[in-house]
MITORLO-752314 format. One line per 10 residues: number of its first residue (from 1); their letters; for each residue x, y, z of C-alpha. Coordinates in nm, 2 decimals. Layout:
N
NUM> A> X,Y,Z | ... $
end
This chain:
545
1> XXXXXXXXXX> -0.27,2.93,-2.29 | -0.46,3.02,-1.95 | -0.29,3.36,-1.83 | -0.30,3.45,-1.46 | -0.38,3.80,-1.26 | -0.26,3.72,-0.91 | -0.31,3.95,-0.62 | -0.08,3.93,-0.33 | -0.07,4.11,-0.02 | 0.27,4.09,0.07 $
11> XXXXXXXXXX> 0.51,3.83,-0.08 | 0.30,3.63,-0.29 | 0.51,3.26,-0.25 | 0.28,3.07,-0.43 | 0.21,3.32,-0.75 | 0.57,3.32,-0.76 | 0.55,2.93,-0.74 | 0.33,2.91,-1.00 | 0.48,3.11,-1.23 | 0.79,2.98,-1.19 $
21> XXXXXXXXXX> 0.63,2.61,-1.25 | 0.37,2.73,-1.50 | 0.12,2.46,-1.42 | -0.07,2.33,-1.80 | 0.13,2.61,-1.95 | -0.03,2.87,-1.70 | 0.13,3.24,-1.72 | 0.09,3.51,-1.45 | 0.05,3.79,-1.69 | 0.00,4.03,-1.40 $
31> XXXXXXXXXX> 0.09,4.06,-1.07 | -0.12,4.33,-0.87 | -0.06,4.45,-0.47 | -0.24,4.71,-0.26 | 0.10,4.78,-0.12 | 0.37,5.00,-0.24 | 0.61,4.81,-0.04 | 0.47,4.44,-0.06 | 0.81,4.24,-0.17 | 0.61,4.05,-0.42 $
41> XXXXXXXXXX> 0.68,4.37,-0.65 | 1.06,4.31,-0.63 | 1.02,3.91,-0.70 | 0.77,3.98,-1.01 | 0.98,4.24,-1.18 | 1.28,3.94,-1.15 | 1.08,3.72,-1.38 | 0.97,3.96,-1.59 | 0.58,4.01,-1.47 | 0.43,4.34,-1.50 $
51> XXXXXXXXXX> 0.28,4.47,-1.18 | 0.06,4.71,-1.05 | 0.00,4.86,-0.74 | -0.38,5.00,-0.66 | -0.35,5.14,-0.28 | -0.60,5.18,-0.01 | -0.70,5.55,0.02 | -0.85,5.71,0.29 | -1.19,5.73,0.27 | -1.23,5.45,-0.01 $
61> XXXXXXXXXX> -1.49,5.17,0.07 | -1.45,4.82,-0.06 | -1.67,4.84,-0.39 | -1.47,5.17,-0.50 | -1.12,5.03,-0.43 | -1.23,4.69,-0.66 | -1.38,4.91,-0.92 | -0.98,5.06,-0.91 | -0.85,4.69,-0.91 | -1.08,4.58,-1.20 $
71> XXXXXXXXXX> -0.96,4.95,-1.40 | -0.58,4.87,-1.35 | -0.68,4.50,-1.46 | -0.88,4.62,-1.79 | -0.54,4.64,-1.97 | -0.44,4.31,-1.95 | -0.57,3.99,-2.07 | -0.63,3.68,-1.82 | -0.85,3.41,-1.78 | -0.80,3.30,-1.41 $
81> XXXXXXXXXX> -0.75,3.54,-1.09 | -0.55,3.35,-0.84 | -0.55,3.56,-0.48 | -0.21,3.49,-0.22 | -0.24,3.65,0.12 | -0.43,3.95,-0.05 | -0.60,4.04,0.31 | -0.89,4.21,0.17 | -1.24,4.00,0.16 | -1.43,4.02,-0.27 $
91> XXXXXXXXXX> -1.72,4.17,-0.28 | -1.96,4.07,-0.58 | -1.81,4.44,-0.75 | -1.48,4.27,-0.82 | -1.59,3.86,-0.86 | -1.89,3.98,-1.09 | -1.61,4.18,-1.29 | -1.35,3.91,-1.37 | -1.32,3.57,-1.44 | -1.30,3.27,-1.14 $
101> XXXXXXXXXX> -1.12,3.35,-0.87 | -0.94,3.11,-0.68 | -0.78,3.15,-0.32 | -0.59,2.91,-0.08 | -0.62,2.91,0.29 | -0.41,2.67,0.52 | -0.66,2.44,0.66 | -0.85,2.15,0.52 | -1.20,2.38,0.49 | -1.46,2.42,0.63 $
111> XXXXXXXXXX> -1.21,2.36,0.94 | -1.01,2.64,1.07 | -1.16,2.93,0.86 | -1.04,3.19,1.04 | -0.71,3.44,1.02 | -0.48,3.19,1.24 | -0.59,2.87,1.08 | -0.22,2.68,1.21 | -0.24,2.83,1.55 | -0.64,2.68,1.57 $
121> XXXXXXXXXX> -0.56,2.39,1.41 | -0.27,2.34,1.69 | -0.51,2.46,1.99 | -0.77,2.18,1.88 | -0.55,1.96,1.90 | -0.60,1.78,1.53 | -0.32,1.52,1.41 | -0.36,1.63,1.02 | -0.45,1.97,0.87 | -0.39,2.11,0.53 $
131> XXXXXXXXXX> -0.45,2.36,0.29 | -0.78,2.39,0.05 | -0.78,2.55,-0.30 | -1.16,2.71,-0.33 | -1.34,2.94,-0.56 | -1.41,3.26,-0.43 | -1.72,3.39,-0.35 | -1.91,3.74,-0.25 | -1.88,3.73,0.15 | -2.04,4.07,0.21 $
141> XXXXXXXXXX> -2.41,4.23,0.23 | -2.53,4.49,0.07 | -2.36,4.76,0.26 | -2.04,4.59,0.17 | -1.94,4.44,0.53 | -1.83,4.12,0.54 | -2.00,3.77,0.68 | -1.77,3.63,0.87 | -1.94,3.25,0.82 | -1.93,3.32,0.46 $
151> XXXXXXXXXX> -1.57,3.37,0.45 | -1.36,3.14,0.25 | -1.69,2.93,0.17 | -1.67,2.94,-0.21 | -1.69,2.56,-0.35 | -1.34,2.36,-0.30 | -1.15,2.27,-0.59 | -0.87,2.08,-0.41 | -0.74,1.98,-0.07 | -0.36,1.87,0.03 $
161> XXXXXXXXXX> -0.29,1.70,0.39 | -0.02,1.76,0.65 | 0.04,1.58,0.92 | 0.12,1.78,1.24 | 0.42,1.71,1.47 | 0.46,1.70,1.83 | 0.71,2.03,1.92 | 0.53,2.24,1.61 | 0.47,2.56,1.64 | 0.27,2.79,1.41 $
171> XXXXXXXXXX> 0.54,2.91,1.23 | 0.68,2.58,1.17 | 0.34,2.42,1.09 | 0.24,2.71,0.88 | 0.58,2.68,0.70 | 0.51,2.34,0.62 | 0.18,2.39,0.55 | 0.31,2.62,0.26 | 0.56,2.44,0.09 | 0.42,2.10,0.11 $
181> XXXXXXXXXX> 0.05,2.13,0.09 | 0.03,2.44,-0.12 | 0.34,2.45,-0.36 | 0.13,2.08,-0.44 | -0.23,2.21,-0.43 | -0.25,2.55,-0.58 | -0.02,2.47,-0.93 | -0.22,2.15,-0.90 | -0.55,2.40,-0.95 | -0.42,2.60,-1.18 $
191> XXXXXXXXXX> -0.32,2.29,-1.40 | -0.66,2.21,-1.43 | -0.77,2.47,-1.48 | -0.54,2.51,-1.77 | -0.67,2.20,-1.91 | -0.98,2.28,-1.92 | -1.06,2.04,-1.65 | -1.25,2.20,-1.41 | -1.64,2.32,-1.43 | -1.76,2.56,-1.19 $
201> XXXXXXXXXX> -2.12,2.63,-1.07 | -2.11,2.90,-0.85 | -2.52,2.87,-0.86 | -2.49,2.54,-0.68 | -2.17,2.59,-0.54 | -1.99,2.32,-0.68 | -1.68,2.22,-0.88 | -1.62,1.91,-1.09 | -1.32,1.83,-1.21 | -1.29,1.56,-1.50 $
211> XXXXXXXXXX> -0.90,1.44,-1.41 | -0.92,1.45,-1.04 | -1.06,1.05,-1.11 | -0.92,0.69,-1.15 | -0.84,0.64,-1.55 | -1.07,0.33,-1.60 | -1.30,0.29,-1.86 | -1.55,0.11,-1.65 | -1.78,0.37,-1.42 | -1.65,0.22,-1.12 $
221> XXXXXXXXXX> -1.31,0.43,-1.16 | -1.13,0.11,-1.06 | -0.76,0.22,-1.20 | -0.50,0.45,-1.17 | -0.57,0.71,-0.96 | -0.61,1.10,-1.03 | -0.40,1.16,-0.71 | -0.17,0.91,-0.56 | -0.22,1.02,-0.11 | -0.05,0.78,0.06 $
231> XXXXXXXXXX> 0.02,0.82,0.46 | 0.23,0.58,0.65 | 0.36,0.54,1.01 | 0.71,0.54,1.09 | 0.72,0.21,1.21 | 1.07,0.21,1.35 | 1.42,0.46,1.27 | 1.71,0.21,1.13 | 2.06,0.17,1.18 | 2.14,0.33,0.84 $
241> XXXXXXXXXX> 2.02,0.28,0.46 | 2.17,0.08,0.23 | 2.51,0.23,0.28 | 2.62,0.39,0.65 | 2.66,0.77,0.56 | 2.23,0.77,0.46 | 1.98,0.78,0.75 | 1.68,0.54,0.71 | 1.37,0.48,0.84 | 1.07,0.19,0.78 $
251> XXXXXXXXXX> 0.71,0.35,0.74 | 0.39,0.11,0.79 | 0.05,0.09,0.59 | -0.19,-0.07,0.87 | -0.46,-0.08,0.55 | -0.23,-0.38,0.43 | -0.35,-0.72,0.49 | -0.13,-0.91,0.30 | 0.13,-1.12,0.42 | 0.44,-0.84,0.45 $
261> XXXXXXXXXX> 0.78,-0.86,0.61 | 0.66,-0.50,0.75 | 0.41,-0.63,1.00 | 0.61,-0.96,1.04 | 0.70,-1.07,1.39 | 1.06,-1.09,1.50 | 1.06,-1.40,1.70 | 1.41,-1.43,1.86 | 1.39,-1.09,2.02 | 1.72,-1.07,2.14 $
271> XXXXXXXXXX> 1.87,-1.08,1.75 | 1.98,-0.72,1.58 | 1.68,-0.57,1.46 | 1.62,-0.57,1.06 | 1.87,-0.32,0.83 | 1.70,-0.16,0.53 | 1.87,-0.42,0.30 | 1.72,-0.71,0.51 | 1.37,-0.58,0.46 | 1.38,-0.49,0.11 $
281> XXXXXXXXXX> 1.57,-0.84,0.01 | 1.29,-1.00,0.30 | 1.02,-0.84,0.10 | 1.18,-0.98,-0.23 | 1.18,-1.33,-0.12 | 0.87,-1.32,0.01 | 0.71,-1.20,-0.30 | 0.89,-1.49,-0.51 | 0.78,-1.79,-0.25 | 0.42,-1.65,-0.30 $
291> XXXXXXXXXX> 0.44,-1.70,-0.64 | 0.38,-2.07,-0.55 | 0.12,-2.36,-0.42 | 0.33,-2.62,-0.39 | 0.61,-2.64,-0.07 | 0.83,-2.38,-0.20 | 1.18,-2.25,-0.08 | 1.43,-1.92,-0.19 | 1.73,-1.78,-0.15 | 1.78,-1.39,-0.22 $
301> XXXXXXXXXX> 2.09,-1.20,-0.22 | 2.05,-0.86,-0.30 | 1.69,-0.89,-0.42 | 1.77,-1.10,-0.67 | 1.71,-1.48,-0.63 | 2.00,-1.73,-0.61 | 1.85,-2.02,-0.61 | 1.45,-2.14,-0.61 | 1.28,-2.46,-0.63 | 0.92,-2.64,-0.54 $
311> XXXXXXXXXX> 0.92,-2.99,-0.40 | 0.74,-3.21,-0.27 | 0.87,-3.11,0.09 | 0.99,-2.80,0.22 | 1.29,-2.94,0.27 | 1.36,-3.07,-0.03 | 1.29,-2.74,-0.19 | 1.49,-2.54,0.02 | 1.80,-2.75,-0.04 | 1.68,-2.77,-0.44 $
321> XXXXXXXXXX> 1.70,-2.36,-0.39 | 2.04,-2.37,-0.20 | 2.24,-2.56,-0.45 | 2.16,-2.33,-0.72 | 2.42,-2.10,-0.60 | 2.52,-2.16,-0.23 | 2.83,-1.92,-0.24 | 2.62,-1.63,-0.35 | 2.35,-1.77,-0.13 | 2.61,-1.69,0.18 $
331> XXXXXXXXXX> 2.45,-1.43,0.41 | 2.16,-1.46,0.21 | 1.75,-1.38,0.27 | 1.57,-1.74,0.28 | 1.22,-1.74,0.25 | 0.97,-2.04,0.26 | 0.57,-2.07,0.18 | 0.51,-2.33,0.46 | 0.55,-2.39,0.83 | 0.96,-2.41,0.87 $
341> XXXXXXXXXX> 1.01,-2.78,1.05 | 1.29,-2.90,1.24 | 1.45,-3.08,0.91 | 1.43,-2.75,0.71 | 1.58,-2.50,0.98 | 1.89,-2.75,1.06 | 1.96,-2.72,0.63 | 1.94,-2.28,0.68 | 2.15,-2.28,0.96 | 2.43,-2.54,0.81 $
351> XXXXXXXXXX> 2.54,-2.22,0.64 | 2.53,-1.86,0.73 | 2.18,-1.68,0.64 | 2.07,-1.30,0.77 | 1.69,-1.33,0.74 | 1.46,-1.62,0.74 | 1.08,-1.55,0.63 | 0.78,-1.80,0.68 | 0.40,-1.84,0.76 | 0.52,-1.99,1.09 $
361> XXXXXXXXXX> 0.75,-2.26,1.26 | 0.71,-2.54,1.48 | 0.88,-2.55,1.82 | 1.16,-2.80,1.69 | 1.19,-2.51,1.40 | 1.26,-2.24,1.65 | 1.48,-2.43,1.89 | 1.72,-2.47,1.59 | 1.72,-2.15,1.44 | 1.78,-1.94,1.78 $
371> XXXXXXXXXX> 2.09,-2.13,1.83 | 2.26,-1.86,1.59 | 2.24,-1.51,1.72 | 2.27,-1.30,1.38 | 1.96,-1.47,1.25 | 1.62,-1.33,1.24 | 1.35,-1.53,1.25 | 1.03,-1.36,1.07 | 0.69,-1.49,1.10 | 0.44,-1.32,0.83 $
381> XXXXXXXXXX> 0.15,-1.55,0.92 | -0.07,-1.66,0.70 | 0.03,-1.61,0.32 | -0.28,-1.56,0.20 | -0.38,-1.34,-0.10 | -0.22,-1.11,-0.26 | -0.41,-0.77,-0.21 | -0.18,-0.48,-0.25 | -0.25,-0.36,-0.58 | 0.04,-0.11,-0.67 $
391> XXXXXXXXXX> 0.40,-0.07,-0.63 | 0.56,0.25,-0.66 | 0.91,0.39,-0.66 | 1.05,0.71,-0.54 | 1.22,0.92,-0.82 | 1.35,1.27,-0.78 | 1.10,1.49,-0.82 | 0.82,1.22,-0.80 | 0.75,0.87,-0.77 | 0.65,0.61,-1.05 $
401> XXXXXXXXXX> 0.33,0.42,-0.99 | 0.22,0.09,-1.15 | 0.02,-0.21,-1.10 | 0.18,-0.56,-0.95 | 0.34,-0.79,-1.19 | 0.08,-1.06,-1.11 | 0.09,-1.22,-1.40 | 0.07,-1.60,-1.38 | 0.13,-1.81,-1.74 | 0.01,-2.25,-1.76 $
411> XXXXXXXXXX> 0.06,-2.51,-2.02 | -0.22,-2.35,-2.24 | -0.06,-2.00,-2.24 | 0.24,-2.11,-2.40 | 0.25,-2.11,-2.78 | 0.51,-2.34,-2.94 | 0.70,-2.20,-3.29 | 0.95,-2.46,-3.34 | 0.94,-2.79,-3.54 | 1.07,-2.98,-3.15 $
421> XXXXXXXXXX> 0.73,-2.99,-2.94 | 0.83,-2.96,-2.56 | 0.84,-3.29,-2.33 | 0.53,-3.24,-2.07 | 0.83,-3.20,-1.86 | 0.97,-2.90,-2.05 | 0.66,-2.76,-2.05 | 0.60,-2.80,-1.63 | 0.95,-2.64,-1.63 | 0.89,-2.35,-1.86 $
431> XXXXXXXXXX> 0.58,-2.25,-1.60 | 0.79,-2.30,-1.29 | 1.10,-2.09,-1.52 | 0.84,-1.81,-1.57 | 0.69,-1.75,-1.24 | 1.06,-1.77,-1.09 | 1.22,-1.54,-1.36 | 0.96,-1.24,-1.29 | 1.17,-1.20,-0.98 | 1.54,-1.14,-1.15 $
441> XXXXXXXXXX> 1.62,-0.82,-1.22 | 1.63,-0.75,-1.60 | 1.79,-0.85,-1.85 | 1.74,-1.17,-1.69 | 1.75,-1.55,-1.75 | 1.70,-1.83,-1.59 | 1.80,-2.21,-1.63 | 1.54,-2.45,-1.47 | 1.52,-2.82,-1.45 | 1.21,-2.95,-1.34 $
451> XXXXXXXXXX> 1.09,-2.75,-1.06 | 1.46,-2.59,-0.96 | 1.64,-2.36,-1.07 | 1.99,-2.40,-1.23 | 2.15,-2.10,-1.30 | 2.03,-1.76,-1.33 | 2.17,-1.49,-1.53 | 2.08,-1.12,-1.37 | 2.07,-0.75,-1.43 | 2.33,-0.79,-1.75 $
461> XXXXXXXXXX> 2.29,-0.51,-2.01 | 2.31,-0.76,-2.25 | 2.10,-1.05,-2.32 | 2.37,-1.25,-2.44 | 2.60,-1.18,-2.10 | 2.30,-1.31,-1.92 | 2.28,-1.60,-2.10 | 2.64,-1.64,-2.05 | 2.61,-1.57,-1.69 | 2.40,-1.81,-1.63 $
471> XXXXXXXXXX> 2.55,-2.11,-1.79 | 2.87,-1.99,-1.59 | 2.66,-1.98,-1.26 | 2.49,-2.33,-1.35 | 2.80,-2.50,-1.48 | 3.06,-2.36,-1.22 | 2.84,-2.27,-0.89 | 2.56,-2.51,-0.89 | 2.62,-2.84,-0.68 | 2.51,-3.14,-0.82 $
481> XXXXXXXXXX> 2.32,-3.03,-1.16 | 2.41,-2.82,-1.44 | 2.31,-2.67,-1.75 | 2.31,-3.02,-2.00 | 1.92,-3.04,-2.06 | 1.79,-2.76,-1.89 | 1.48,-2.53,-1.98 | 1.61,-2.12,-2.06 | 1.37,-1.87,-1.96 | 1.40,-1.50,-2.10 $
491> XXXXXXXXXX> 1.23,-1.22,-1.89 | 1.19,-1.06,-2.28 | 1.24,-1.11,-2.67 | 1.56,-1.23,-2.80 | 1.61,-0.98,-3.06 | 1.92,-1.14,-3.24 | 2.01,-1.55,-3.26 | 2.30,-1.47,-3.07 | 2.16,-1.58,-2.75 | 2.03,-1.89,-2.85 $
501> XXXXXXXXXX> 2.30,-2.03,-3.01 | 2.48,-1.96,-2.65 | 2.20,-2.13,-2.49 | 2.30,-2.41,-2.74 | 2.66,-2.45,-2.60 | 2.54,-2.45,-2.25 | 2.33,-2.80,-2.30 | 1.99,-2.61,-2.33 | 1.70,-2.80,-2.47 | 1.40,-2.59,-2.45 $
511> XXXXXXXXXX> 1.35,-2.21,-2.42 | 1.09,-1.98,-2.27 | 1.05,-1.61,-2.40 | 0.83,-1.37,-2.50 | 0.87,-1.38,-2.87 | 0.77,-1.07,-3.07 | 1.10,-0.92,-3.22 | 1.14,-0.83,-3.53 | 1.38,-1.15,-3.58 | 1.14,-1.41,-3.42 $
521> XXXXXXXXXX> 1.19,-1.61,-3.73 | 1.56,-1.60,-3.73 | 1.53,-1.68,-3.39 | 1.31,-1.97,-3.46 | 1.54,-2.11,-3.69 | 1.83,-2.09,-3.46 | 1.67,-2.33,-3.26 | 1.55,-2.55,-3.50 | 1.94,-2.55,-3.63 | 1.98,-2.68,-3.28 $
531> XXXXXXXXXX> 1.70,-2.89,-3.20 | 1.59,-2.69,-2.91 | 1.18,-2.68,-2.88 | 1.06,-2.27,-2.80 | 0.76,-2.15,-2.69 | 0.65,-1.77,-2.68 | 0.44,-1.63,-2.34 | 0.32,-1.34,-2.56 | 0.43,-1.11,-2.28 | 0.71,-0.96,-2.12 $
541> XXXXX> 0.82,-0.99,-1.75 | 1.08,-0.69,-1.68 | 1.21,-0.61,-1.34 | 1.40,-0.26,-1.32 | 1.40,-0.25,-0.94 $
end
């Protein structure tokens, strides 16, 4: 366990931050002021940290009052000295005398190294600053007074950004400055330090730290990163968030070059701007028609898909998608992969739609669609490729971060385990199935029949209920198809035969899934009971969010 001596000056916000957070199992064993009154003291006894107090005397000079720091020190053990406004500038008495010392100031170093680093930092006028955890290093000569350029020059260990606002002030900069740059930064320090992360040559001024890297195992580092810094713009305040009582907001990445509804352009101008649920079910859609080469169509309601289908038109597929489930599809998202024509925006408008997404639309298109009001009209240009890499999702106290579902399955990916070999139309199915079904929120499945979708079963804590639910959606909502020969895809393993022999009763002929539960075989045989063909993907294809 790495323990801590912290020296404050006056109220010590971030030792008392770290101790009560105990980065990598960190402990501030000791607590030590050079003032009687410093409120640190009070906080410190509160949690149980000894303190001490070593005072400036009259007529002390700087290597006599550290030789008194290091004596009051000598009695307890620590590993790591982390400073916190302790206004009094190390000579080489103390830092040669204890272990690595670390400090924070609040500005991204080497700028703004002096005393009133948020008042310089708003004089110069800078749009970001920051705060920078750095070793401490010996900053005086020989007679013990200080170089000023030598100051707070020790070798960084880590940095943290802020952003600065029009209307701050210093105090509320250097508030901010605090408790979002270094309640992040210094625990994050310490942490590594804890860890045994960190190598310091004070010789060459320079710190390496191991973590503070992509996890790869190539050199290049090309994974996860160490640190996760992501700024955005606020593109634009909305009306409210998903319900009216939560205030909302849409941020932009300009690094993004892939198609987004984000950086789409509203084309009817005069329509109601975008609510937060139209751009996250937008960006749904969008992601699902992508999935695609061929002239494909969707409808999403509530991010989850209620009808998709390729064709050989646009048209066609869009009217494929809609009679999936065109009473959920009311005052849905629709979202196509190819230039919306004139045939295609008369079929979305025959019914009521909030959002339509597509790489562009001809003037017949647009005439059309701006005949209703409450209609937007996005254009995302040019699909293109996919480039944004992760997706993340806020949680309370952090956010999750994980690669794309990107995953794309053919014919040769699927592995057959029933004595029933899939029709080459099956098979086409299954793929379509797939590449649709990564888009339903888990548990999920869907009923395809060619290129279309049927029914689709979503967000059930069950597997069975969402094979239920999609045999009721395909045998009482779709118009003009139903369930009797269709292709089930499952977004994962069916771990009993319960949901097969459903599947069964609903007409299905051929199933999709992941395969790899303990009762594959029982599985197996459930469909060979039934003479439906299965094949396994060998992976899964959840969707939580």
């Amino acid at each position: 366990m790495t323990r801590i001596a912290g020296m404050a000056g006056n109220r010590g916000r971030n030792l008392l931050n770290i101790a009560d957070r105990a980065p990598g199992g960190a402990e501030l064993e000791v607590i030590l002021t050079n003032s009687e009154d410093a409120p640190v003291l009070e906080s410190a006894a509160e949690r149980g940290i000894s303190t001490e107090v070593v005072p400036l005397v009259d007529g002390m000079d700087r290597r006599e009052h550290e030789e008194a720091v290091l004596e009051a020190l000598s009695g307890y053990e620590f590993d790591l000295v982390c400073l916190d406004g302790y206004m009094r500038i190390l000579s080489e008495t103390f830092l040669e005398g204890a272990p690595t010392t670390l400090n924070v100031h609040p500005s991204l170093l080497p700028s703004f190294p002096g005393m009133d680093a948020w008042g310089d930092a708003l004089s110069a006028g800078v749009s970001v600053t920051g705060c920078t955890v750095h070793v401490v290093t010996d900053a005086t000569d020989g007679d013990g007074e200080v170089i000023e350029e030598e100051v707070d020059a020790g070798p960084i260990v880590t940095q943290e950004p802020i952003p600065i606002y029009e209307g701050d002030d210093a105090d509320s900069l250097k508030e901010r400055v605090l408790y979002d740059g270094e309640f992040r930064a210094y625990p994050r320090a310490v942490k590594w330090f804890a860890e045994g992360a960190v190598d310091v040559d004070e010789a060459a001024g320079e710190v390496t730290v191991e973590v503070d890297v992509a996890s790869a195992d190539d050199a290049g580092h090309d994974g996860l990163p160490g640190r996760r810094i992501v700024s955005s713009d606020r593109l634009n305040t909305l009306r409210y968030g998903e319900n009216p009582h939560q205030n909302a907001a849409v941020y932009a990445d300009y690094t993004c070059d892939e198609a987004s509804v984000v950086h789409a352009d509203q084309l009817n101008e005069g329509a109601k701007a975008l609510s937060y649920n139209n751009y996250n079910d937008a960006d749904g859609a969008l992601n699902l028609i992508k999935e695609f080469d061929e002239p494909a169509a969707a409808v999403i309601k509530h991010t989850n898909p209620a009808g998709c289908a390729t064709a050989d038109s646009l048209s066609e597929a869009y009217e494929k998608a809609l009679s999936t489930d065109p009473m959920s599809a009311f005052g849905g998202i629709v979202a196509l992969n190819r230039e919306c024509d004139a045939d295609t925006a008369a079929a979305i408008v025959d019914s009521f739609k909030e959002v339509v997404v597509a790489p562009g639309y001809t003037d017949d298109a647009l005439e059309v669609l701006f005949e209703k009001d409450n209609l937007r009209v996005l254009d995302v240009g040019e699909l293109g490729e996919r480039t944004d890499r992760f997706t993340e999702k806020p949680i309370v106290g952090g956010r999750l971060v994980q690669e794309r579902d990107l995953q794309t399955i053919s014919v040769d990916d699927l592995e057959v385990v029933t004595e029933r070999e899939p029709t080459e139309e099956e098979l086409e199915s299954m793929v379509f199935a797939w590449q649709t079904l990564k888009h339903v929120k888990s548990n999920g499945i869907l009923f395809a029949d060619g290129t279309e979708t049927v029914g689709i079963g979503m967000g059930q804590v069950s597997r069975v209920d969402a094979v239920r639910l999609a045999a009721i959606k395909a045998d009482e909502h779709a118009e003009g198809k139903d369930a009797e020969g269709a292709v089930m895809a499952s977004d994962a393993f069916f771990p009993f035969p319960d949901g097969i022999e459903e599947a069964a009763e609903a007409g299905i002929e051929a199933v999709v899934q992941p395969g790899g539960s303990v009762n594959d075989d029982d599985v197996i045989e459930a469909a060979d009971e039934h003479g439906i063909s299965m094949a396994f993907t060998g992976q899964r294809s959840f969707r939580h969010d």
